[in-house]
Structures are given as structure tokens and as C-alpha cells.
PAKOL-513154 format. One line per 2 residues: their letters; for each residue x, y, z of C-alpha. Coordinates in steps of 0.5 Angstrom, whole numbers, plus 500, padded with zeros to 3 digits. Each point is the difference from the previous one (the first is absolute). Example, Ala and Ser with C-alpha at 12.3 -4.5 7.8 and 13.67 -1.06 7.14 Angstrom:
AS = 525:491:516  502:507:498
END
This chain:
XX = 441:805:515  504:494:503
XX = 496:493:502  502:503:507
XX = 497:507:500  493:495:497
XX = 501:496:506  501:506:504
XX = 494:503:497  495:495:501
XX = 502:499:507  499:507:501
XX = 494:500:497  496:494:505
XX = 504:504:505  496:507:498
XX = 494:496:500  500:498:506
XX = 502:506:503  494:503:497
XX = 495:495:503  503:501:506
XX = 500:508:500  492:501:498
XX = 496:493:499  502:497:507
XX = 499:506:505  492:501:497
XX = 499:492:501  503:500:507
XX = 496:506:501  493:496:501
XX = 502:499:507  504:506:502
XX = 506:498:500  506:504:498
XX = 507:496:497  505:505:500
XX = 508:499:498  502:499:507
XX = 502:495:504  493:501:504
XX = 493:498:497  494:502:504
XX = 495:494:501  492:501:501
XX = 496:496:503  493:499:499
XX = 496:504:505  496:495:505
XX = 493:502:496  495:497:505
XX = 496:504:505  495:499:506
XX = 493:500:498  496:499:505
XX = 502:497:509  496:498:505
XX = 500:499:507  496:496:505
XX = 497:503:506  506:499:504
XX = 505:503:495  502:494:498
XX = 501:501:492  496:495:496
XX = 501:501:493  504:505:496
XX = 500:500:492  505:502:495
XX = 499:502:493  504:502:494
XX = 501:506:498  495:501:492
XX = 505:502:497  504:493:503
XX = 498:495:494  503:505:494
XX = 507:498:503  498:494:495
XX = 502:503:494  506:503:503
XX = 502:493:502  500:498:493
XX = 504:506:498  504:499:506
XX = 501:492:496  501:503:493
XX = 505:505:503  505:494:503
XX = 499:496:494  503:506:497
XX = 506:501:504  502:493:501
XX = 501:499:492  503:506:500
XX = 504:497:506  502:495:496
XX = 502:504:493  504:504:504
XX = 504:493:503  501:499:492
XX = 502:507:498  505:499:507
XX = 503:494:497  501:503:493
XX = 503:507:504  505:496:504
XX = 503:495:495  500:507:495
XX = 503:504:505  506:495:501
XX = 501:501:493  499:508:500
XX = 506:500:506  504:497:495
XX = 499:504:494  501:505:504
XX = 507:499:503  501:499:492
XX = 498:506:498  503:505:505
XX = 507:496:499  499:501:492
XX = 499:507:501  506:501:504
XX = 504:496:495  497:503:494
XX = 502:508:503  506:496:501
XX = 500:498:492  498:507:499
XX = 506:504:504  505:495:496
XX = 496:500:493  506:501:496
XX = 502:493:501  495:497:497
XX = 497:500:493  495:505:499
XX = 495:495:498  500:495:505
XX = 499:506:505  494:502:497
XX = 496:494:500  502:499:507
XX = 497:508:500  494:498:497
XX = 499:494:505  501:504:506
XX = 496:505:499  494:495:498
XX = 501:498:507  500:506:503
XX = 493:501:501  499:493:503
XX = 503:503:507  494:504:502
XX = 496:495:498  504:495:506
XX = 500:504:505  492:501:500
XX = 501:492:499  502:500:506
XX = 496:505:504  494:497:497
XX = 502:493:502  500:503:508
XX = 493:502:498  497:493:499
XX = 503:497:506  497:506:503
XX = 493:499:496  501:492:502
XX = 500:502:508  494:504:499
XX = 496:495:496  502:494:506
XX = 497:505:505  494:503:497
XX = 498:493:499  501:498:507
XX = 495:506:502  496:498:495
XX = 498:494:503  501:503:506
XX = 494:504:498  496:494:495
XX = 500:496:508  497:505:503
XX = 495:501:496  499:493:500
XX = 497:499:506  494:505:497
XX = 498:496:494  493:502:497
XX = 498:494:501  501:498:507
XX = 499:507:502  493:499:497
XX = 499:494:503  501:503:507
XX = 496:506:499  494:495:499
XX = 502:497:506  500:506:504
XX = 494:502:497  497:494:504
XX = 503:501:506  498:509:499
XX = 492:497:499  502:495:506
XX = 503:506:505  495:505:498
XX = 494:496:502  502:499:507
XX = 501:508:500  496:504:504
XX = 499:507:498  506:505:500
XX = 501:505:505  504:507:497
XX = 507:500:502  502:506:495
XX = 499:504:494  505:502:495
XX = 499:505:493  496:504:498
XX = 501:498:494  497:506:495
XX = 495:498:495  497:506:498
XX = 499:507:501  493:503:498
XX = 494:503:504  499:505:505
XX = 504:499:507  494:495:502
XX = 496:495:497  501:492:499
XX = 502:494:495  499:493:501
XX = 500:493:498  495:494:500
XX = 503:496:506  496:494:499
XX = 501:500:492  504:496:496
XX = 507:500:498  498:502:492
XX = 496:505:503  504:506:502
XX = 494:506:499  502:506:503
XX = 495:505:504  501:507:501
XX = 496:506:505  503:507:499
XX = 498:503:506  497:499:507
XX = 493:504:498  495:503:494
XX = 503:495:495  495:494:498
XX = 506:498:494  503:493:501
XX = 505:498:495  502:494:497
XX = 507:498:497  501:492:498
XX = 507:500:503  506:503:504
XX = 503:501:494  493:504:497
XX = 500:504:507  506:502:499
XX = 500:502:492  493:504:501
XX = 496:495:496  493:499:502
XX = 496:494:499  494:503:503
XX = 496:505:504  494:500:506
XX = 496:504:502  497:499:508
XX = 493:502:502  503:503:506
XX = 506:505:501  505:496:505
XX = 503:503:507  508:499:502
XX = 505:495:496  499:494:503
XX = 496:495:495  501:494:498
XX = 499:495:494  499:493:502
XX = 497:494:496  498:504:494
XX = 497:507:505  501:505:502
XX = 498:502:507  501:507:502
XX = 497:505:505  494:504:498
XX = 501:508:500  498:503:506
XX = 497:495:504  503:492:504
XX = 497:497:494  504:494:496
XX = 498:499:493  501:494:496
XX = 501:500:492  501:495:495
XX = 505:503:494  498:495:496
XX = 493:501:500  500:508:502
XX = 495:499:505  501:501:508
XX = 498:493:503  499:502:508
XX = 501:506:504  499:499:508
XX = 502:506:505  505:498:505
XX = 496:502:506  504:505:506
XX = 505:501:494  503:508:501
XX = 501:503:492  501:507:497
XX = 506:501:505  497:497:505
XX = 506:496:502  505:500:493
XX = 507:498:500  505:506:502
XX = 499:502:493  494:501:499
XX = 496:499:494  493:497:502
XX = 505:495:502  495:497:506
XX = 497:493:496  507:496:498
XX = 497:494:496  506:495:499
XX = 502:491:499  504:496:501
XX = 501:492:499  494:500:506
XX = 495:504:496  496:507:500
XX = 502:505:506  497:506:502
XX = 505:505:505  496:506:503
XX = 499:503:506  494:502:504
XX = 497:504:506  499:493:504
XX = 506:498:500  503:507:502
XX = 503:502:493  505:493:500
XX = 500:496:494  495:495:499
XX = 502:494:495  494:497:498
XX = 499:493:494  495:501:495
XX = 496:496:496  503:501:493
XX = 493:499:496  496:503:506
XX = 504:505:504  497:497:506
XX = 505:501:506  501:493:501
XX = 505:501:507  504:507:502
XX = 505:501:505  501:507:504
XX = 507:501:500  504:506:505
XX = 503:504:495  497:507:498
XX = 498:501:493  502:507:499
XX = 508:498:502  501:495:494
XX = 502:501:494  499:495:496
XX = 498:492:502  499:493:496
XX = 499:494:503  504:493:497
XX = 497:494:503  495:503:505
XX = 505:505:502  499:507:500
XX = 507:504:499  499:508:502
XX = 505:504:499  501:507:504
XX = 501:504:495  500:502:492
XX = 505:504:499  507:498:500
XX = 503:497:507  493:496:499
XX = 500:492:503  496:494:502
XX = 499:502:506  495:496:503
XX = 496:494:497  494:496:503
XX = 498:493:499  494:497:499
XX = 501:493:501  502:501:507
XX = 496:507:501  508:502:503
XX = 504:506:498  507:502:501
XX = 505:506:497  504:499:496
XX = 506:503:496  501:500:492
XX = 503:505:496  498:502:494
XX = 502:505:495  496:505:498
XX = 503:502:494  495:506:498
XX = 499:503:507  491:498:500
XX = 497:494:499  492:501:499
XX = 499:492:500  503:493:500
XX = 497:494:499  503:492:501
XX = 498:496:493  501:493:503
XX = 501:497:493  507:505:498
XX = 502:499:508  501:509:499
XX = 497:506:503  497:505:495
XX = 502:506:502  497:508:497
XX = 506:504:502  499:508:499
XX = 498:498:492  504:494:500
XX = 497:493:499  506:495:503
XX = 501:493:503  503:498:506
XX = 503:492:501  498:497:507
XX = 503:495:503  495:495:504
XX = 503:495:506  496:493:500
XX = 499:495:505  498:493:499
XX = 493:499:501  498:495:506
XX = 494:496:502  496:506:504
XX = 501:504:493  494:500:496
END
């Protein structure tokens, strides 16, 4: 080959190259931030999303609003790593910026040189068919090696007009780098602006004026439910699973009660996650059968309500034994007054961020709905307030933040109908939906420390999210 068709070939070659680099490498870096370089004119740019949510407002009693904090998203400070990636790719696009400005330097000095060979060319190719149509006037030698000339410089004129069409391709490529680099940085600014550092140094300082917030909070009033979220399906239609409230953030124990009468049998599962698999970690044994759902696990014990009788029981799952048992004077059981479903449902024991509570009814107060505060080490009744909403016309009730919530129902179309507030010994009516996915609940109970509602739903265990309104605490509030 001719010094001119190797200079052509290593040209070619770097161009080939690149061309390469441009089609597979940069396309799956780019990807990081899914943003997609095409060969047109248009490149799309993406924005990081904002990545901060509310977590938590306040208003005073005049609706004033006192604080709202703000978070990152978990998911924020991995942004971090996609930073460095974002750094290394630039770093990446500017040198080859710069070898794609060195090979167009080479390319348009090459290129004036291949003009020129090739107007040569084509008019030595018409000369030589001249020649050729008149060869008997030259000496046959001459006109050979002219022959063999030519036909060495054949094969070079394909070889230009690629030349030609790949220096096109450069300056395209040149354009495409110009561009991509301007929205990259675009992007590398952006994402500036939530550097890990400064994102961690904010989120100390939110945590600060969070703590700072929360202290002036008084307990939450219920505005909304949403889910269900479902767990797990196991069980008869009715039963009861539940969780420590006042346990520790490591502690996540499980305790599961299938059906609402002639079972002594406690599970327990040391997780959710264990819950869910089906692996338990222990078995109890009552002394006594229980009566209805409702039971809950507070502080270590369980408290439920004796089978065929008002009387509540205490027993310690650490220990096995019952530590107190008092009967709850008045109180209706055995379908006496149950919820709408049924089920020996008469005695409702349930807690909230206030302490233990026992929801029931009695003949004194015309079937109604009594809410009575309980000694957790005793039983003892420590105070009751007489509400005026049948027991036998709820479907379900639970209190959050000496609130007692009823529900109308506990099949589908079921809402918070009514709640009653202890604090203020006033009730209202209230409106708040909830989805009733598998048409029967046969127990829901609030656990102040998952800010949830457990739910038995027709063999269903489920959670629901609620969304509580806080206010300011005032110099009257105690």
C-alpha cells in the first residue's frame, strides 16, 4: 500500500474507534441518570427529582402553622456514589472532547489533501481512457506501466469517498460531544446542590428542630386511614395478632390468637418476617380459654378476657404465669353486648400512647359503650366515662390518644363513625373511610409505637397507616 492509503488507514482506524466508543460505552454511562443521547439534534435532559418530603407539621390552637420538618428521602445520600460516577464520566467526555478536537485538526488538513488527490485522480482516469482509446500511437511499454499505475490507484477512490463521509461523521460527533458535556454539567450542578455532606449536616439539623417540634406536640387526632397493607393470610375468619407497643425498636415479637373462643394457644414469632414464613419461636399455653378478639400484648403481657365471664386477666409471657385477674364490675360478656359480629366480642382491651383501656358496655348505662382506664399492674379501674353509642351498633373500636374511634360497621362500607374523647368527656360524628378489603374485620387494634391499625380481616391479618392532626401544646395542656 501507497503512504497515502496508511495515512488513510490510521485515520480511519482512530475514527473507527471512536465511533465505537460513542455507540456501546457512552450510551450505558449516560444511563446512570437516565438520560438518553440520540443522533438527532435533541438531547433530553433529566433533572434530579427534589428527594425531600414532609415529615411531620404543626399548628398552634389558632391554626397558625408553627413548624413543618422536612427529610430526605433514605434512598437520597446513594446519590453520593452516582456523583463520583457522574465526575468520572465528564472526566471521560472531556478527553475525548479534546482527541476528537485533535483528530478534526488532522481530518480537515487530510481532507484538503484528499480534494485534491482526488481531482487528480478523476482526471487521470479520464486522460488514461483517452490513452487508452488512442494506444496505437504509443509504445506499448509506456502504456503498460502507465496501466499498472492506474490500476494501483483504483481501489483508493472508494476509499475517499468513505474519507469524505466520515469526516462529516466527526464533525457530527464533535457536536454531540459539545452538547453532552453541557448537559452533564447541567446535571453534576444539580446534584451539587445535595452533596452528601451537606445533606447529612442538614438532616442532624432537622433532626434537632424534629425532637424540638415534637416535644410541643399534643397527641394526634385521627384524620385518615389508608391501605390495607396485607401481611399474611392463615387463621379462621376470626382471631387476633399483635405486637408490643411499649417494646423496644430491636424487639418486633409477634403474638398470634386464632379464633374468638375454645383456644388457650398463643403463638409467638420473633419477627414480621418470622410471622410471615411461618416460624415460630415459642408456644404458650393459657390457664384459661379466652372469649372474643380483642386482647392486647402491653409492656411484656398479655391481657385478655376471660371465657364466659367480665373478668380480665394478666399474664406475663416471660414468666408463664398470670400476675392479676379482677373482674370488670357491671360489664355484659357472652354476647351480652358484642360488636355487630359477634364472637363473645363484649370485653374490648386495647392501648394507646395514654395506657391500658377496657371498651364494653353495661346494663347501667343502657347497653352504651363504657370507656374505662385501667391500672396495668392491678385491673383496677382507675376512671370510666359513659359514652351514648350502642355497643351492639359497632363494628369495631380503638382509641388513639384517649380517643375511642367506633366504626359502624365490619363488613364492607365500614367507617369511623363516631369517637369519643376522654380528655374532654365530648363526642362527635365523624366520616372516615376506610377500605374493608376482604369484607369482615373481626378485630382492629391501634399500636401507638407503629402509629398502625392491626386488623383481622376474614382470615386476613393486615395493616393500615393513619394520619393523625397535631396541635401545639398550650399552658392549660398537662
Amino acid at each position: 500500500m501507497s503512504p497515502p492509503l496508511l495515512k488513510l488507514g490510521a485515520v480511519l482506524s482512530t475514527m473507527a474507534m471512536i465511533s465505537n466508543w460513542m455507540s456501546q460505552t457512552l450510551p450505558s454511562l449516560v444511563g446512570l441518570n437516565t438520560t438518553r443521547i440520540t443522533t438527532s439534534d435533541t438531547l433530553t435532559q433529566i433533572s434530579p427529582k427534589e428527594g425531600w418530603q414532609v415529615y411531620s407539621s404543626a399548628q398552634d390552637p389558632d391554626g397558625r402553622c408553627i413548624c413543618t420538618v422536612v427529610a430526605p428521602e433514605q434512598n437520597l445520600c446513594s446519590r453520593d456514589a452516582k456523583s463520583r460516577q457522574l465526575r468520572q464520566l465528564l472526566e471521560k467526555v472531556q478527553n475525548m472532547s479534546q482527541s476528537i478536537e485533535v483528530l478534526n485538526l488532522r481530518t480537515q488538513r487530510d481532507f484538503q489533501y484528499v480534494l485534491k488527490m482526488e481531482t487528480q485522480m478523476k482526471g487521470l482516469k479520464a486522460k488514461f481512457r483517452q490513452i487508452e482509446d488512442d494506444r496505437k500511437t504509443l509504445m506499448t511499454k509506456h502504456f503498460q506501466e502507465l496501466k499498472e499505475k492506474m490500476d494501483e490507484l483504483l481501489p483508493l477512490i472508494p476509499v475517499l469517498e468513505q474519507y469524505k463521509t466520515d469526516a462529516k461523521l466527526i464533525t457530527q460527533f464533535k457536536e454531540e460531544i459539545r452538547n453532552l458535556s453541557t448537559v452533564l454539567t447541567g446535571i453534576q450542578e444539580e446534584i451539587g446542590a445535595y452533596d452528601y455532606e451537606e445533606l447529612h449536616q442538614r438532616v442532624i439539623s432537622l433532626e434537632t428542630r424534629l425532637r424540638d417540634c415534637m416535644k410541643k406536640l399534643t397527641c394526634g387526632k385521627l384524620m385518615k386511614i389508608t391501605g390495607p397493607i396485607t401481611v399474611k393470610i392463615s387463621g379462621t375468619r376470626f382471631g387476633a395478632w399483635m405486637t408490643d407497643p411499649l417494646a423496644s425498636e430491636k424487639n418486633n415479637r409477634v403474638w398470634y390468637m386464632d379464633s374468638y373462643t375454645n383456644n388457650k394457644i398463643v403463638r409467638e414469632y420473633k419477627s414480621i418476617a418470622d410471622f410471615v414464613s411461618g416460624a415460630e419461636s415459642r408456644t404458650y399455653n393459657l390457664p384459661f380459654k379466652w372469649a372474643g378478639t380483642n386482647h392486647v400484648v402491653y409492656n411484656g403481657s398479655l391481657y385478655f378476657n376471660k371465657y364466659q365471664s367480665n373478668i380480665i386477666i394478666k399474664y406475663s409471657f416471660d414468666t408463664g404465669r398470670v400476675l392479676a385477674q379482677r373482674s370488670l364490675e357491671y360489664a355484659g360478656f357472652h354476647n351480652v353486648y358484642p360488636y355487630t359480629w359477634g364472637g363473645f366480642s363484649d370485653i374490648d382491651l386495647m392501648a394507646d400512647e395514654i395506657g391500658l383501656w377496657a371498651v364494653y358496655a353495661t346494663n347501667q348505662n343502657a347497653g352504651n359503650i363504657v370507656i374505662s382506664q385501667l391500672n396495668q399492674d392491678t385491673l383496677e379501674v382507675l376512671k370510666s366515662w359513659s359514652t351514648g353509642y350502642p355497643k351492639r351498633s359497632a363494628g369495631e373500636s380503638f382509641m388513639i390518644c384517649g380517643t375511642l374511634y367506633v366504626t359502624n360497621s365490619h363488613l364492607t362500607g365500614a367507617k369511623v363513625y363516631y369517637s369519643y374523647s376522654t380528655k374532654t368527656s365530648t363526642y362527635e360524628y365523624t366520616d372516615i373511610p376506610f377500605h374493608n378489603q376482604y369484607f369482615h374485620i373481626s378485630m382492629l387494634d391501634y399500636n401507638a409505637r407503629d402509629r398502625a391499625l392491626y386488623a383481622w380481616n376474614n382470615g386476613h391479618q393486615v395493616l393500615f397507616n393513619v394520619t393523625l392532626f397535631h396541635v401545639i401544646k398550650t399552658e392549660d395542656d398537662t
